[in-house]
N, CA, C and O atoms as a GROMACS GRO file, in nm:
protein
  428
    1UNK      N    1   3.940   1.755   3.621
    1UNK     CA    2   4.068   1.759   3.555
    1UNK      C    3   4.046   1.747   3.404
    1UNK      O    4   3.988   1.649   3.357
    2UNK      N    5   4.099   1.860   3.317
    2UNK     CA    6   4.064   1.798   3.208
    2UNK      C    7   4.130   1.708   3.105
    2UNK      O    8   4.249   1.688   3.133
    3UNK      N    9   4.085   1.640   2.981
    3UNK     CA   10   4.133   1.573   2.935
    3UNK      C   11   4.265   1.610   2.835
    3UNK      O   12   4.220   1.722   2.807
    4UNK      N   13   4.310   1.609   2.808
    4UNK     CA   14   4.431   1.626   2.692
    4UNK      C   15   4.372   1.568   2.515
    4UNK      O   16   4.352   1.451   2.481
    5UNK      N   17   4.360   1.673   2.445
    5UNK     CA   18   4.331   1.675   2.354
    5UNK      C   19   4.422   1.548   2.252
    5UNK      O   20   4.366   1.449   2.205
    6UNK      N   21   4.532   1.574   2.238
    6UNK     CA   22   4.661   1.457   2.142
    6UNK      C   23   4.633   1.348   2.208
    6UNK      O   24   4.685   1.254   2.149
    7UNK      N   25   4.582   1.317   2.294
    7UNK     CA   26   4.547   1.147   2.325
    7UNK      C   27   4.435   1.098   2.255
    7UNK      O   28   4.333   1.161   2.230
    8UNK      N   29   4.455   0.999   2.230
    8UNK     CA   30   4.320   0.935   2.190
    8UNK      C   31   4.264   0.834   2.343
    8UNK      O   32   4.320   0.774   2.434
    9UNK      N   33   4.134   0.859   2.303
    9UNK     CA   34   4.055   0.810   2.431
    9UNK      C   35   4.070   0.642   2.425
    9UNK      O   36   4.085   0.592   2.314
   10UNK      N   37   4.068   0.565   2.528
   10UNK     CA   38   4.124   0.426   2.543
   10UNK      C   39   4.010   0.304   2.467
   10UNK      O   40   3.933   0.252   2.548
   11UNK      N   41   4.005   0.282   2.401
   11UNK     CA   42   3.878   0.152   2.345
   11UNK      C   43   3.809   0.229   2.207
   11UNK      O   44   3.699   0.191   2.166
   12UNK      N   45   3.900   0.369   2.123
   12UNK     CA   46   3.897   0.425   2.026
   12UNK      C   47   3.989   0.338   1.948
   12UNK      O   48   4.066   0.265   2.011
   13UNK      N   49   3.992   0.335   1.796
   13UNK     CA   50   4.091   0.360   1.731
   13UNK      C   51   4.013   0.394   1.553
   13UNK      O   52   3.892   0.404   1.528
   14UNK      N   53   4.099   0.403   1.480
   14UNK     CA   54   4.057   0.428   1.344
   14UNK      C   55   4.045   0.598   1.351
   14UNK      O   56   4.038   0.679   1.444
   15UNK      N   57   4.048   0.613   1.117
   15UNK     CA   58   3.988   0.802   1.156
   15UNK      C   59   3.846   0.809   1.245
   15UNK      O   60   3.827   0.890   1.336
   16UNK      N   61   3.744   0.701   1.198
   16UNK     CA   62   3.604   0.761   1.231
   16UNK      C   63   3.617   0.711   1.410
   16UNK      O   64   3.513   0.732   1.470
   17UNK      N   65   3.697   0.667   1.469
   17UNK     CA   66   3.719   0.650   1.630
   17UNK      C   67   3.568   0.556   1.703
   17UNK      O   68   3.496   0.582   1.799
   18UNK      N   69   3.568   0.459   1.621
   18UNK     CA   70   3.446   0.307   1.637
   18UNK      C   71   3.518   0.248   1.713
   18UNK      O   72   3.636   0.212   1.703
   19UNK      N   73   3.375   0.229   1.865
   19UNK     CA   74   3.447   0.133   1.964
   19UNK      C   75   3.460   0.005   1.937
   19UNK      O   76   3.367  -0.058   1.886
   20UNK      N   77   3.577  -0.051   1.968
   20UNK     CA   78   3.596  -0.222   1.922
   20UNK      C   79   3.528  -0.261   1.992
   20UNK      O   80   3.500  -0.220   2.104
   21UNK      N   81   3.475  -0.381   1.914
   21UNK     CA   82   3.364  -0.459   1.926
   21UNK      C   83   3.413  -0.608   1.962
   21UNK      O   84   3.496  -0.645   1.879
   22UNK      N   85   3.390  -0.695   2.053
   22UNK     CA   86   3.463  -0.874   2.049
   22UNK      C   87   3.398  -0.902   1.943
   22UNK      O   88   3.413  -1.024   1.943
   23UNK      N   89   3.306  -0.869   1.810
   23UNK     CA   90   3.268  -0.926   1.738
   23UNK      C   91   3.269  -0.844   1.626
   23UNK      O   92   3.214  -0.734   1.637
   24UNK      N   93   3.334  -0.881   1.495
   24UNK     CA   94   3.322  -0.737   1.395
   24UNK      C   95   3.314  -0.875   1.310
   24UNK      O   96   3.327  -0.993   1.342
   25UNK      N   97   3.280  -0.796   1.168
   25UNK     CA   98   3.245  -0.834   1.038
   25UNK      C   99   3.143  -0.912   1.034
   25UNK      O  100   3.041  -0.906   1.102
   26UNK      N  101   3.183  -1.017   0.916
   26UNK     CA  102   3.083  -1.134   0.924
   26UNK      C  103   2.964  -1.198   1.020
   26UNK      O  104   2.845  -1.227   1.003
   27UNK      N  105   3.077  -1.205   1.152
   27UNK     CA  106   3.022  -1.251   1.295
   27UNK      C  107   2.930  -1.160   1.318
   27UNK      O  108   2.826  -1.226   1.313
   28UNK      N  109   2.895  -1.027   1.344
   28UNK     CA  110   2.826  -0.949   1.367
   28UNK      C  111   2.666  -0.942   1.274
   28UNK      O  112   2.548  -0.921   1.305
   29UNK      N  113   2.752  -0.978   1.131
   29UNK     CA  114   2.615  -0.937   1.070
   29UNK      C  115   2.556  -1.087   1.100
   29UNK      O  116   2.464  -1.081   1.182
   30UNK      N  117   2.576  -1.182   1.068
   30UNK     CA  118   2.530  -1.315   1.105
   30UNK      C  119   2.432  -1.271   1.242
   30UNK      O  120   2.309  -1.269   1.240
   31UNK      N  121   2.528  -1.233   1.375
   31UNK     CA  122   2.445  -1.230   1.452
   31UNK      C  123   2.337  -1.133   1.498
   31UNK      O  124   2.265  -1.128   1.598
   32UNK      N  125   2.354  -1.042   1.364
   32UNK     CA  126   2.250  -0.979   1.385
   32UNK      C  127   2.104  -1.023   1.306
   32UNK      O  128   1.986  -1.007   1.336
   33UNK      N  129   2.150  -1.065   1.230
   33UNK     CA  130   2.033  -1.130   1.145
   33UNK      C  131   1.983  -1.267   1.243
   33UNK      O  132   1.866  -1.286   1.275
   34UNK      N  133   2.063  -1.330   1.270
   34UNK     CA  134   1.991  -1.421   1.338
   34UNK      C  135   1.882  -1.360   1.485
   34UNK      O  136   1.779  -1.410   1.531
   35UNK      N  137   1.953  -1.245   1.523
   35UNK     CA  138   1.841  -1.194   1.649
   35UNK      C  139   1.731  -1.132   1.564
   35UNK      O  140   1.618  -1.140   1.614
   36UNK      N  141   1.739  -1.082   1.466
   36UNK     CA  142   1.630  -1.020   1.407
   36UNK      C  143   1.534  -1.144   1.369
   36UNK      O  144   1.412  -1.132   1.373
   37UNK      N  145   1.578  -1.226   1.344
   37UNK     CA  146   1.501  -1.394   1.332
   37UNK      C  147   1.443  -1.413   1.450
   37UNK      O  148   1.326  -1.450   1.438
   38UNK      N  149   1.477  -1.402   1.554
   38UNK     CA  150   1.460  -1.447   1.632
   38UNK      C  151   1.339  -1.329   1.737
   38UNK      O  152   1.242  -1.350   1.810
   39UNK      N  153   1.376  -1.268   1.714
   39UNK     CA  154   1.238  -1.124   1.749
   39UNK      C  155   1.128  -1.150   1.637
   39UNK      O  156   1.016  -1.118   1.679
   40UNK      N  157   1.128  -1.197   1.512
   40UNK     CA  158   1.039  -1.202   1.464
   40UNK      C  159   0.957  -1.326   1.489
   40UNK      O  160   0.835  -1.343   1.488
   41UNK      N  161   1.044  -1.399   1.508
   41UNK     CA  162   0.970  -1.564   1.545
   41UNK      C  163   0.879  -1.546   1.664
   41UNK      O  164   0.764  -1.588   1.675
   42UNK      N  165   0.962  -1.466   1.767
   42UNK     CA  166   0.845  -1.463   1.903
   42UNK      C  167   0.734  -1.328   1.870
   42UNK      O  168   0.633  -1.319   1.939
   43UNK      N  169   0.758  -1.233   1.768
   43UNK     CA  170   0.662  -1.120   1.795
   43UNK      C  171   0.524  -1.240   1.705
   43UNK      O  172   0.410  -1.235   1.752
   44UNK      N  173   0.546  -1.325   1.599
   44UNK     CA  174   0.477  -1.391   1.577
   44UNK      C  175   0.402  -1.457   1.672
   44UNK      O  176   0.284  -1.427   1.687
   45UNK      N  177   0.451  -1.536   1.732
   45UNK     CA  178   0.416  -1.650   1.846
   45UNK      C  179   0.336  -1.555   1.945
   45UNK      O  180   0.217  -1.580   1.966
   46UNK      N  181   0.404  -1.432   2.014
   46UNK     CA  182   0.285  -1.376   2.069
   46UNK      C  183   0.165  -1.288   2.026
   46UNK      O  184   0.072  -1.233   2.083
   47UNK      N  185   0.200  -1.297   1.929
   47UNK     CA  186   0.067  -1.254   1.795
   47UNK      C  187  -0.056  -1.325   1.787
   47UNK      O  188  -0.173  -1.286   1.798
   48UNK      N  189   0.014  -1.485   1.758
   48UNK     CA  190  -0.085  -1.581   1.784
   48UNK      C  191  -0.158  -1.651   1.911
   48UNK      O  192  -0.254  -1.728   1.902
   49UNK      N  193  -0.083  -1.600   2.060
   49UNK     CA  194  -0.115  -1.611   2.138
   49UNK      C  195  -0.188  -1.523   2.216
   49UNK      O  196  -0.240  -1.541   2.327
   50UNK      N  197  -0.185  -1.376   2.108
   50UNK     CA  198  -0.286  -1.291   2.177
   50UNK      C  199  -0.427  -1.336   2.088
   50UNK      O  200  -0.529  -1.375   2.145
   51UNK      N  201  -0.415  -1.326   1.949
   51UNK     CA  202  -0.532  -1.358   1.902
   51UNK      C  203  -0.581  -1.486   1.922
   51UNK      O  204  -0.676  -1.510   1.848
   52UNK      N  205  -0.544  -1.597   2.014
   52UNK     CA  206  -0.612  -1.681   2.094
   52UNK      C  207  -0.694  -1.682   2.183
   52UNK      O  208  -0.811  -1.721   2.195
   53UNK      N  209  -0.628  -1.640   2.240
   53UNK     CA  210  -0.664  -1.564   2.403
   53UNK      C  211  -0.791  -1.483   2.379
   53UNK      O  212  -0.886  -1.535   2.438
   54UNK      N  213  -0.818  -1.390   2.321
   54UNK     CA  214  -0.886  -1.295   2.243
   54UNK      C  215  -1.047  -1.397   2.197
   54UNK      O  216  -1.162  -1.388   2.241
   55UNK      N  217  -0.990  -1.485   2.096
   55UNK     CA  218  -1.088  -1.560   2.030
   55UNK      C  219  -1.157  -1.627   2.116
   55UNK      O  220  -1.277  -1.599   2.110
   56UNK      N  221  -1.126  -1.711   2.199
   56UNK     CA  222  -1.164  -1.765   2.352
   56UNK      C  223  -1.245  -1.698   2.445
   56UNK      O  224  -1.354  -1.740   2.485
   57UNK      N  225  -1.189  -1.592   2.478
   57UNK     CA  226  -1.244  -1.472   2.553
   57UNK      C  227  -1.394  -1.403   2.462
   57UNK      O  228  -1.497  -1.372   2.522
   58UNK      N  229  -1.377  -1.390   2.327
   58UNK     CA  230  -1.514  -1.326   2.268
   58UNK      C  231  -1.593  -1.470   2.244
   58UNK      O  232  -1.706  -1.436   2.208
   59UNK      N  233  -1.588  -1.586   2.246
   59UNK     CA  234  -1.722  -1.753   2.234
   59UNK      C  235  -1.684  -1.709   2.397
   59UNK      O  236  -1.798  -1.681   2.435
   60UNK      N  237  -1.613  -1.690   2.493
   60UNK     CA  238  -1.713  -1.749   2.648
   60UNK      C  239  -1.766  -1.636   2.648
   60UNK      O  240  -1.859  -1.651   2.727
   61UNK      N  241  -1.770  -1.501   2.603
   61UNK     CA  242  -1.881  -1.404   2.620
   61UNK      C  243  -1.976  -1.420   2.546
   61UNK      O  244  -2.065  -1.367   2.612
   62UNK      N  245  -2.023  -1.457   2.452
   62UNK     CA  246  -2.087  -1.503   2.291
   62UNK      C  247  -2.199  -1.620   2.401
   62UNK      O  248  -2.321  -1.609   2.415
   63UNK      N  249  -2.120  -1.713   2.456
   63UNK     CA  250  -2.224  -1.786   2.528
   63UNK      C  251  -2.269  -1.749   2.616
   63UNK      O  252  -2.391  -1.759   2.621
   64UNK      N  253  -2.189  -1.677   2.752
   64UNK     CA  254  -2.258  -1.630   2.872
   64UNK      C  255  -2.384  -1.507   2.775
   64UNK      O  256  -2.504  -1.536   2.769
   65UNK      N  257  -2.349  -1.427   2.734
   65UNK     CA  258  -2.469  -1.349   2.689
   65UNK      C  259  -2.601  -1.438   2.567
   65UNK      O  260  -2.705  -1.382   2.531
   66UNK      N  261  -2.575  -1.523   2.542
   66UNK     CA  262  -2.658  -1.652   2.459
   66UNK      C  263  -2.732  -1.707   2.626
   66UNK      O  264  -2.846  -1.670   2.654
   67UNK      N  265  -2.679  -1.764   2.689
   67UNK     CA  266  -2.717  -1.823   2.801
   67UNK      C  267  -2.804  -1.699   2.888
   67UNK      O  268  -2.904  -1.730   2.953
   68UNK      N  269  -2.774  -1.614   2.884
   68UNK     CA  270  -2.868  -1.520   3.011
   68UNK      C  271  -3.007  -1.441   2.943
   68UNK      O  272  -3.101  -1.375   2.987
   69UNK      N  273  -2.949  -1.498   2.783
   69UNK     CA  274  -3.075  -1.450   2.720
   69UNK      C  275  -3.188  -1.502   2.666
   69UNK      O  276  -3.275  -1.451   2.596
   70UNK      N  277  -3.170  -1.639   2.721
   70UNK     CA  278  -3.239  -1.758   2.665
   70UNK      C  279  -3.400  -1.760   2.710
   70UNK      O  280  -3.475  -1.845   2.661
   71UNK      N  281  -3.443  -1.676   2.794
   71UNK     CA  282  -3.559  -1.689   2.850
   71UNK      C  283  -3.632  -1.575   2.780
   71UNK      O  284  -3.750  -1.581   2.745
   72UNK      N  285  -3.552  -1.471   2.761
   72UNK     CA  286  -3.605  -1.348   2.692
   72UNK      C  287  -3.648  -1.427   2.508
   72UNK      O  288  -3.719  -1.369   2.426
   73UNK      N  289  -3.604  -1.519   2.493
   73UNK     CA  290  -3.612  -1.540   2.348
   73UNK      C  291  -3.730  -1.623   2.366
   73UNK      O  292  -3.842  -1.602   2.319
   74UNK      N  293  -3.691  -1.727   2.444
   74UNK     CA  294  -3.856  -1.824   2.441
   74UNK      C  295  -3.970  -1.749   2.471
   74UNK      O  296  -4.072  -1.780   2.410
   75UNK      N  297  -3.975  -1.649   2.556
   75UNK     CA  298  -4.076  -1.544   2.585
   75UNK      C  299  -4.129  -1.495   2.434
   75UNK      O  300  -4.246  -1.506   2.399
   76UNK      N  301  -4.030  -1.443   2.355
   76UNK     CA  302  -4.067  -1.379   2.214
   76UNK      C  303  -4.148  -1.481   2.132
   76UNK      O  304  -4.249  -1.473   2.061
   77UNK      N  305  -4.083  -1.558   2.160
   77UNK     CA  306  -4.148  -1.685   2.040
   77UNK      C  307  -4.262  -1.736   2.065
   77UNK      O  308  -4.328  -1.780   1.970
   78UNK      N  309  -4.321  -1.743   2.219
   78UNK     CA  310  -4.383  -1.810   2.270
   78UNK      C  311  -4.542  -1.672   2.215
   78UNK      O  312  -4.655  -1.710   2.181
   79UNK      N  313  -4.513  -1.572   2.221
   79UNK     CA  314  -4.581  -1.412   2.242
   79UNK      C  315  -4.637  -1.428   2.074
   79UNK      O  316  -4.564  -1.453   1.979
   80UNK      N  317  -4.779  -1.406   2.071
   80UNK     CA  318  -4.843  -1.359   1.920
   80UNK      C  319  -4.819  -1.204   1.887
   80UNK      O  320  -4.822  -1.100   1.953
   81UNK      N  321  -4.793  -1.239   1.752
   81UNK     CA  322  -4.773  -1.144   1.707
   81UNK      C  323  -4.898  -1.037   1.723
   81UNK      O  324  -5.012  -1.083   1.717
   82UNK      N  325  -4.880  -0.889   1.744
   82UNK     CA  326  -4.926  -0.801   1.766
   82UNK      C  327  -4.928  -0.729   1.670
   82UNK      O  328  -4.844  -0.744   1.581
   83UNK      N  329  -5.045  -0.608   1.661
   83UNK     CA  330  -5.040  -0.506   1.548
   83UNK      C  331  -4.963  -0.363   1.663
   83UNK      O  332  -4.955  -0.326   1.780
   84UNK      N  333  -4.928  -0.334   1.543
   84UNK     CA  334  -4.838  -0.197   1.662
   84UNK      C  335  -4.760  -0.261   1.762
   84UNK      O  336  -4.745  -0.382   1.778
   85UNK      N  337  -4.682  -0.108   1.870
   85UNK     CA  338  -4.631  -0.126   1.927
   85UNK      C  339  -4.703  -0.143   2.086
   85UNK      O  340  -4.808  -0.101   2.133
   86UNK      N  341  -4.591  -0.227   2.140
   86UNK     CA  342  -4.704  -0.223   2.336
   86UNK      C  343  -4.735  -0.074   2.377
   86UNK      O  344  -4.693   0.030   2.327
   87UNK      N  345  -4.787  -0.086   2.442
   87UNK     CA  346  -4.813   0.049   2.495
   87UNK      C  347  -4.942   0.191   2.405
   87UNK      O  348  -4.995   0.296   2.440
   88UNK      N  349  -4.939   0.110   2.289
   88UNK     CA  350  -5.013   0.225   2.214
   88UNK      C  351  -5.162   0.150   2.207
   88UNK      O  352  -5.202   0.034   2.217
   89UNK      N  353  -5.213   0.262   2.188
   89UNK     CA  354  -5.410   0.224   2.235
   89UNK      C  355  -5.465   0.237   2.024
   89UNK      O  356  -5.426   0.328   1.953
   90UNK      N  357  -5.534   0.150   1.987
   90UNK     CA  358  -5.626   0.170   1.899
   90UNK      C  359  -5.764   0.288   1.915
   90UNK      O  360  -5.834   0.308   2.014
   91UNK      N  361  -5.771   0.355   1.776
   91UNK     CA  362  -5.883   0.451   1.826
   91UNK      C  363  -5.939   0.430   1.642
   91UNK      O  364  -5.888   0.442   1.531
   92UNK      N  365  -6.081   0.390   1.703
   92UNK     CA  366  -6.127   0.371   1.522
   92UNK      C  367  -6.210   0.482   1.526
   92UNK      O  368  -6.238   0.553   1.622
   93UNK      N  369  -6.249   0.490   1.403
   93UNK     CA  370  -6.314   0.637   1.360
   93UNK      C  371  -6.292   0.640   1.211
   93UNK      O  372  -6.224   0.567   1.139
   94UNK      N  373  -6.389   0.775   1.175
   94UNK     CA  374  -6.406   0.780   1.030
   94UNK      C  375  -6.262   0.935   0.976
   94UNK      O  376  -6.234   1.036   1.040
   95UNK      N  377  -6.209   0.889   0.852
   95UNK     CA  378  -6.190   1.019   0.834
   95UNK      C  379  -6.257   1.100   0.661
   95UNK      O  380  -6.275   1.072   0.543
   96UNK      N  381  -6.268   1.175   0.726
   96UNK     CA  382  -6.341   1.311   0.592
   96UNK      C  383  -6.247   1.410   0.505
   96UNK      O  384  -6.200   1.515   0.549
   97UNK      N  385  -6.231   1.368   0.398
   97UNK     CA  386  -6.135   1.466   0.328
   97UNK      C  387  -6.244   1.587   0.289
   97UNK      O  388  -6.362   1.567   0.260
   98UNK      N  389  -6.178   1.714   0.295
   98UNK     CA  390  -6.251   1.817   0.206
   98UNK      C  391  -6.175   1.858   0.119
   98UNK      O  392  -6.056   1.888   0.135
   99UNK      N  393  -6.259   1.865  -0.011
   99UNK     CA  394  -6.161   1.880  -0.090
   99UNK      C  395  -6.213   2.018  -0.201
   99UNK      O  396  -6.318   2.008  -0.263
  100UNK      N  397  -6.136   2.125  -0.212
  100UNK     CA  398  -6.144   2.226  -0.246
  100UNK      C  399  -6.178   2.193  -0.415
  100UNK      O  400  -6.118   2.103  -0.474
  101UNK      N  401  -6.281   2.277  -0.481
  101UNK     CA  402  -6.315   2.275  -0.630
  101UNK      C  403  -6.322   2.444  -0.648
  101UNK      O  404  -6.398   2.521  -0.589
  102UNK      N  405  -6.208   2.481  -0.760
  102UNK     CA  406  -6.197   2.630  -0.789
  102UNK      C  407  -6.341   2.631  -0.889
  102UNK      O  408  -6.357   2.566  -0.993
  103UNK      N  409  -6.398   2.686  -0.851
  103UNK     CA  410  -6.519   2.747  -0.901
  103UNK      C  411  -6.537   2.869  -0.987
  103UNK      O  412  -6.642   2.932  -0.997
  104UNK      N  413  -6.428   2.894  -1.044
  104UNK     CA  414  -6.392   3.025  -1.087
  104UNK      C  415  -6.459   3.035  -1.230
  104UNK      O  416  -6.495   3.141  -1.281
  105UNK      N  417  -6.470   2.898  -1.293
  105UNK     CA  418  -6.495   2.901  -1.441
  105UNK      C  419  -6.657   2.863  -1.425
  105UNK      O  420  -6.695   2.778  -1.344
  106UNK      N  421  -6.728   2.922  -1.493
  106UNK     CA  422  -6.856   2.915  -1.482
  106UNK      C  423  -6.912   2.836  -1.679
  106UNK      O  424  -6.831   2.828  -1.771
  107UNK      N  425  -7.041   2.797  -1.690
  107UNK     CA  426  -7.040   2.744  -1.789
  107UNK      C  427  -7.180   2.808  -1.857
  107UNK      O  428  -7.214   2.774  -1.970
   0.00000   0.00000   0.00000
């Protein structure tokens, strides 16, 4: 069914046709500022409760990987120092440079 144009629609009024609100002016902006307070207070709070959580979580990994590596380190320390790397073999010997003299100029 359609609507009838010369009516105005029910919970309209004014030229620009803004639905009434139980709260206009003052009251409104007040309460909007105060929720905007209030979103910022908790986006804080869980800000600081993620970067807790977080900080906690990277020292018990910081130690479990400190702790499982503790044997690998006394091993190092305990180990003399070496020339080179493991695995590679020493080979002594002489070496011989030859070294080219242009002979071109005679005396």
């Amino acid at each position: 069914m359609p609507v009838p144009h010369d009516r105005e629609t029910p919970g309209l009024h004014g030229p620009d046709k803004r639905h009434d609100s139980p709260v206009s002016g003052f009251a409104a902006s007040a309460l909007g500022f105060v929720g905007a307070a209030v979103g910022l207070v908790l986006a804080f709070m869980f800000s600081l409760v993620l970067a807790a959580v977080l900080l906690t979580a990277g020292v018990a990994f910081g130690g479990w990987f400190w702790w499982k590596t503790r044997t690998l380190r006394q091993q190092l320390r305990e180990q003399p120092l070496q020339a080179g790397r493991p695995g590679e073999r020493e080979v002594e010997g002489v070496v011989v440079e030859f070294v080219s003299v242009d002979r071109g100029e005679r005396r």
